[in-house]
C-alpha positions in Angstrom: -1.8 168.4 -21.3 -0.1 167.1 -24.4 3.2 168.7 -22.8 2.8 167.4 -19.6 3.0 163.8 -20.6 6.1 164.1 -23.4 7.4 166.0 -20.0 6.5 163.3 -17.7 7.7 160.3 -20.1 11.1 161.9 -20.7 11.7 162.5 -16.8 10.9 158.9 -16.3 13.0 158.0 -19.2 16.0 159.7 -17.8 15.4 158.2 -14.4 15.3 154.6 -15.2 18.7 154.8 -17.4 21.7 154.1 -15.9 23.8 157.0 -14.6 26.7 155.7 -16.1 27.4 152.7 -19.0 27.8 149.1 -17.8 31.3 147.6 -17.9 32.8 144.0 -18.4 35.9 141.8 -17.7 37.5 138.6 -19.2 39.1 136.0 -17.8 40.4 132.7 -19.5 39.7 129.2 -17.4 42.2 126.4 -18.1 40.7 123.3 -18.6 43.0 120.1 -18.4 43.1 116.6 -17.7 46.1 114.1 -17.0 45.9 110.6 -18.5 48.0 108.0 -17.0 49.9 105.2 -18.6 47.5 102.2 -18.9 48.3 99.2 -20.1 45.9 96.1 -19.7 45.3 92.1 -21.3 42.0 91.9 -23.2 42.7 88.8 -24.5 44.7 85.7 -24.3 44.5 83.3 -26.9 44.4 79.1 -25.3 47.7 77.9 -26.8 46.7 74.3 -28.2 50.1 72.2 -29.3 47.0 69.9 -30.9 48.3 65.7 -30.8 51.5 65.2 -29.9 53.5 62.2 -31.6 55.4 59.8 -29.8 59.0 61.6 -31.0 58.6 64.8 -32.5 59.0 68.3 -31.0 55.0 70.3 -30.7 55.0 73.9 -31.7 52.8 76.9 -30.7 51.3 80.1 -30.2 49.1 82.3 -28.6 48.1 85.8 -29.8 47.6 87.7 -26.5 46.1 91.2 -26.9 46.6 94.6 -25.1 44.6 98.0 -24.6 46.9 100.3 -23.5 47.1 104.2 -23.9 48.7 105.7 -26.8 52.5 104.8 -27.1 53.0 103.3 -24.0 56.1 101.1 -23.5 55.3 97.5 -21.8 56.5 94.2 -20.7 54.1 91.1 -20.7 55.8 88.1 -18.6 54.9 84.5 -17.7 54.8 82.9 -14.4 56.0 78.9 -14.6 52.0 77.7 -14.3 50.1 75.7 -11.7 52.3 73.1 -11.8 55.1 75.3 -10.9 57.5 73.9 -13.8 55.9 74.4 -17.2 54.4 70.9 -17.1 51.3 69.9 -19.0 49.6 67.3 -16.8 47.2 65.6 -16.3 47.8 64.5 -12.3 49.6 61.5 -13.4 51.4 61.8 -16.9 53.2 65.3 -17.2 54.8 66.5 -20.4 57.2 69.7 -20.2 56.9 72.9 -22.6 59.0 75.6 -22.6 57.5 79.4 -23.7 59.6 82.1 -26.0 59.5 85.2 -26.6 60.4 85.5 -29.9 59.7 83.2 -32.7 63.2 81.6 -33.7 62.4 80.2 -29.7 65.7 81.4 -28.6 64.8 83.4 -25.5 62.7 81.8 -23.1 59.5 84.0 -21.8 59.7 84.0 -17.7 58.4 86.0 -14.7 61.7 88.1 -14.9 62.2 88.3 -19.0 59.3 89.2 -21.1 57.9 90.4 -24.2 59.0 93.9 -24.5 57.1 96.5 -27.1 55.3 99.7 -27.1 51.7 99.8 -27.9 50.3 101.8 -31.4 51.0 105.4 -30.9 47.4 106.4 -32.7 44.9 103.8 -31.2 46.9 102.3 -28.1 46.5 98.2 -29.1 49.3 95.8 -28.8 49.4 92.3 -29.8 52.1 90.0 -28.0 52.9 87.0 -29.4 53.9 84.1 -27.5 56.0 81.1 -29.1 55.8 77.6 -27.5 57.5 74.0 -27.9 57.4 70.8 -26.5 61.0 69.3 -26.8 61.6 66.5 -28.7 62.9 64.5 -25.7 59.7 65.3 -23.3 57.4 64.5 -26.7 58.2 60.7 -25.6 54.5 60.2 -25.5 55.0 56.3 -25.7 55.1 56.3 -21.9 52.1 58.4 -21.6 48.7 57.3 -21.3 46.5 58.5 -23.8 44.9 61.6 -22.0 44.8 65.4 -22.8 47.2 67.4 -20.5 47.1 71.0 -19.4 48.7 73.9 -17.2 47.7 77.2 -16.7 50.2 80.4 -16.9 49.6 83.9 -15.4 50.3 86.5 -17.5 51.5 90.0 -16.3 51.9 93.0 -18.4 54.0 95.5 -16.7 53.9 99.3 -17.9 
């Protein structure tokens, strides 16, 4: 009896293995992605030219900051403001400002001729600076009534 089980047990052994051995196949998958150029303002700093004395020229600045991917070559530009002239105003006194580019304020900043830079090549930030001045001539105050003055600008960075 003894026989006829070791007999039976190898039959079924030989019966559930597989006629033949298993096989397999690789294959590599390519995995990619495409990042575009990105370039966008996260901040603009208020550009304040503080009091402004009856004679002398006001200067300042604004600090305006970018997030852009790596290494990515942009231009940030300036539209003339809501008064369409770079005018501070206040609807009845107006005081003119002119914006730069650079900080000698040599090259004015317009829609046409920005700031041009490329952002960090690690982390992708950018920091623009823009240079401001009220003219001595328009800082003739003395024929302004005593009021605070503003415009707004649109930036545009361009990548």
């Amino acid at each position: 009896m003894r026989t006829l089980i070791l007999g039976a047990a190898a039959l079924v052994a030989s019966i559930a293995a597989p006629a033949f051995a298993q096989t397999s196949s690789t294959s590599d998958l390519s995995v990619t992605a495409t990042v575009p150029p990105t370039c966008e303002i996260t901040n603009a700093e208020a550009l304040d030219f503080g009091d402004v004395g009856p004679v002398e020229e006001a200067l300042g600045q604004s600090d305006v900051t970018l997030a852009c991917t790596a290494d990515t070559a942009f231009s940030l530009t300036a539209n003339t403001g809501t008064t369409g002239g770079r005018t501070l105003t206040d609807g009845v006194s107006s005081l003119s400002y002119v914006l730069y580019s650079d900080q000698t304020r040599a090259t004015p900043l317009t829609a046409t001729a920005g700031i041009a830079d490329t952002s960090d090549a690690t982390t992708g930030a950018a920091t623009a600076t823009i240079y401001a001045r009220i003219p001595a001539a328009a800082a003739n105050t003395a024929r302004l009534a005593s009021d605070a003055l503003e415009d707004t600008v649109t930036l545009t960075v361009t990548y």
